[in-house]
C-alpha positions as a Markdown table, in Angstrom:
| # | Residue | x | y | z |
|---|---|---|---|---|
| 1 | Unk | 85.3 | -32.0 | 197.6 |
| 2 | Unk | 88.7 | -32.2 | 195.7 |
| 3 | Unk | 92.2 | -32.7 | 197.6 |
| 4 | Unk | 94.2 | -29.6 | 195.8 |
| 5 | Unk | 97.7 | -30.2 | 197.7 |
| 6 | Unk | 100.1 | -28.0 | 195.4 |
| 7 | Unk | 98.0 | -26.2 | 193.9 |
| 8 | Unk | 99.3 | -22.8 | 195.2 |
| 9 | Unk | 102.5 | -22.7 | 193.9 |
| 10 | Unk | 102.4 | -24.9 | 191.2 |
| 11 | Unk | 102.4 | -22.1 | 188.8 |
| 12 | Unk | 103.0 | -18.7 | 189.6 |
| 13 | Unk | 103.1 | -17.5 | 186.1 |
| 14 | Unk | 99.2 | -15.9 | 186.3 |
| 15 | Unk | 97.5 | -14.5 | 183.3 |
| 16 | Unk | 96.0 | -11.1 | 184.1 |
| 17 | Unk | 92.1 | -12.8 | 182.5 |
| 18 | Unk | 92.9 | -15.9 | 185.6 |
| 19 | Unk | 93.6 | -13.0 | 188.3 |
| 20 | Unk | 90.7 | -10.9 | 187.4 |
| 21 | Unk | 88.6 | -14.3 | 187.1 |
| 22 | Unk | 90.0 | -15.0 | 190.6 |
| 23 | Unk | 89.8 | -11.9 | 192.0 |
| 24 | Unk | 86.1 | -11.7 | 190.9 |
| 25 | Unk | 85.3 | -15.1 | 192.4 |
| 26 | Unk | 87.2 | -14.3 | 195.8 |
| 27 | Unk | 84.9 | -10.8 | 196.0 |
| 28 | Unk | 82.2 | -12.6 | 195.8 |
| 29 | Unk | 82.6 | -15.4 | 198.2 |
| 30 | Unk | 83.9 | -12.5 | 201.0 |
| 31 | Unk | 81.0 | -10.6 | 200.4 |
| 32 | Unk | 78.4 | -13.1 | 201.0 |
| 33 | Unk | 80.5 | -15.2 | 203.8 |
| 34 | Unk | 82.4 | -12.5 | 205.0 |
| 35 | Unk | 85.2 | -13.4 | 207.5 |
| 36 | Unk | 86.6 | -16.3 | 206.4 |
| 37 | Unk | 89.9 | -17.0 | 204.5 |
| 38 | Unk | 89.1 | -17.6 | 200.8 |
| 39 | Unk | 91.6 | -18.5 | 198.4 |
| 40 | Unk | 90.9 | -19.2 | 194.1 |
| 41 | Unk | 93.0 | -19.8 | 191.9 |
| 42 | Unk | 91.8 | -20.0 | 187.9 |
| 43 | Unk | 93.6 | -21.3 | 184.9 |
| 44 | Unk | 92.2 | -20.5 | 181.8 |
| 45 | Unk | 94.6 | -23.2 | 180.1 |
| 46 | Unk | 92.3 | -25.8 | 181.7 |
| 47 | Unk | 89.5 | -24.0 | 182.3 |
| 48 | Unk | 89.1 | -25.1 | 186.1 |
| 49 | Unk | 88.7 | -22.7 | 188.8 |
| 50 | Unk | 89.9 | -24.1 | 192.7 |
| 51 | Unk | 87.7 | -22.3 | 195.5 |
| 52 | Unk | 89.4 | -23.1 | 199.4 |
| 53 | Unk | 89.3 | -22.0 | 202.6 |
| 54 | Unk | 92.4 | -21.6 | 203.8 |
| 55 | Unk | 91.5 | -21.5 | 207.5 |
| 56 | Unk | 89.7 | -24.8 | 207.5 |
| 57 | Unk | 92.3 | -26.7 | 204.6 |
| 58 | Unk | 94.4 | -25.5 | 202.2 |
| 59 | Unk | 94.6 | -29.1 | 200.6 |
| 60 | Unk | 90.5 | -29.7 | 200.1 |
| 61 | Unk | 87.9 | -27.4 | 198.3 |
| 62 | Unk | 85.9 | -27.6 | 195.2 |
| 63 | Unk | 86.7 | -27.7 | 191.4 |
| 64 | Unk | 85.0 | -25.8 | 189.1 |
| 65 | Unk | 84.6 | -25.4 | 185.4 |
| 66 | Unk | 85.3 | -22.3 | 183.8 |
| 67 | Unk | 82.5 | -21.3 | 180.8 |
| 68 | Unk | 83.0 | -19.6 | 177.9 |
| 69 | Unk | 79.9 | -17.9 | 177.6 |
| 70 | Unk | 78.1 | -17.5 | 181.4 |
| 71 | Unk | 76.0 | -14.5 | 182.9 |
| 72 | Unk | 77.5 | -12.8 | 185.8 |
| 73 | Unk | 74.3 | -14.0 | 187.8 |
| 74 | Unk | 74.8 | -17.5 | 187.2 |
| 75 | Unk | 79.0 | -17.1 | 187.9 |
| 76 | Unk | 78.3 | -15.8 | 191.3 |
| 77 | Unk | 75.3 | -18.3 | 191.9 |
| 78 | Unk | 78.1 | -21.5 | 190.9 |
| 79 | Unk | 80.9 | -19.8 | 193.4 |
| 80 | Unk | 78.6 | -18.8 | 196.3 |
| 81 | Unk | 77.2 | -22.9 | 196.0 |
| 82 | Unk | 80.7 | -24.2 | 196.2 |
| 83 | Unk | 81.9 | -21.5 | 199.2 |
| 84 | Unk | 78.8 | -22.6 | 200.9 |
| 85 | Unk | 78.6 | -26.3 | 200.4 |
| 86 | Unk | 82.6 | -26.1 | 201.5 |
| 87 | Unk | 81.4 | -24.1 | 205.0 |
| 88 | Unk | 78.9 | -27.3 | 205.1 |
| 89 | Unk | 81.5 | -30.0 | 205.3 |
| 90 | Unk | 83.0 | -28.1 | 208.3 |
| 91 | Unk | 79.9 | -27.8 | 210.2 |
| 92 | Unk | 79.9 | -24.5 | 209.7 |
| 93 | Unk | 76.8 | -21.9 | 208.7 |
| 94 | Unk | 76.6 | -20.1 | 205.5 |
| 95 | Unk | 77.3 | -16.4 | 206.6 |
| 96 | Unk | 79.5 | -14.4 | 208.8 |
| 97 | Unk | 82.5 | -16.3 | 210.2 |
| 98 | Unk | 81.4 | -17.2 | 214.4 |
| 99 | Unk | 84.5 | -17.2 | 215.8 |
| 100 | Unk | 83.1 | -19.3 | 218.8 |
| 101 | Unk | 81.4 | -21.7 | 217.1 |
| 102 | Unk | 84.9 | -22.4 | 215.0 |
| 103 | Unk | 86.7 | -22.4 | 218.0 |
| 104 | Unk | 85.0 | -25.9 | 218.8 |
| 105 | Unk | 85.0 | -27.5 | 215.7 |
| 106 | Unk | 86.4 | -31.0 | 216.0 |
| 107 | Unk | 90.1 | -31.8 | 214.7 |
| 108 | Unk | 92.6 | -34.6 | 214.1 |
| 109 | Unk | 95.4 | -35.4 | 215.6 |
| 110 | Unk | 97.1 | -33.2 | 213.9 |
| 111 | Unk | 94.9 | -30.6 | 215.3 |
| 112 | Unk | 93.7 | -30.1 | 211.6 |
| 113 | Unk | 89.6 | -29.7 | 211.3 |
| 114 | Unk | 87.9 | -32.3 | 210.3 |
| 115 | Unk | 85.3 | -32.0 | 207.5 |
| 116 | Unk | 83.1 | -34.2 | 205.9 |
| 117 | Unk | 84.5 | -35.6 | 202.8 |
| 118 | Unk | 81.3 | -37.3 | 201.2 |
C-alpha cells in the first residue's frame, strides 16, 4: 500500500485515453464492491494507475502499472485484486459495503481508520 497525498490535484490537465482508463477501472471496482467510495486516477505519461478509497483514506491505496498490450479479463482481474486487498487492510470484506460493520472499525486520534500498512 502506497501513501498518494496530492495526488488528486496534482494535475488536473486529464487526457481523454487516462479518463476512460479511469473511468473503466472505477466501473469495475463499483460493480464488484459496490458501495464504497472509489477514486483512480491514470497517467498515461507514467503509465501508473492510483486505486483509493476515499471513505477509508484518500492519502493510501495501491499503484499500479499500466500495460500496453493487456486483455480486458486480466485488467479487471489486476483492479478487482488491488480494491480487494485495499478493503483487507481495513478489515473490511470483499463485497457490498456493511455499513455496521464500518461503523466500528477502529481509528486514530484523529478519528481516521486505521488500516494495516504491511
Amino acid at each position: 500500500m502506497n501513501s498518494m497525498s496530492g495526488l488528486v490535484t496534482e494535475n488536473p490537465q486529464v487526457s481523454a485515453n487516462d479518463l476512460v482508463t479511469a473511468k473503466q477501472m472505477a466501473e469495475a471496482l463499483h460493480q464488484h464492491y459496490p458501495g464504497h467510495l472509489w477514486a483512480v486516477t491514470c497517467d498515461g505519461n507514467t503509465g501508473m494507475a492510483d486505486v483509493r478509497n476515499l471513505a477509508l483514506s484518500g492519502n493510501w491505496g495501491f499503484r499500479l502499472k499500466l500495460r500496453d498490450i493487456y486483455s480486458a479479463s486480466e485488467f479487471k482481474k489486476e483492479v478487482m485484486r488491488a480494491g480487494g486487498e485495499l478493503l483487507e487492510r481495513y478489515r473490511l470484506r470483499r463485497g457490498v459495503l456493511n455499513q455496521d460493520h464500518y461503523s466500528t472499525l477502529e481509528t486514530d486520534f484523529a478519528g481516521r481508520i486505521k488500516a494495516d500498512r504491511q
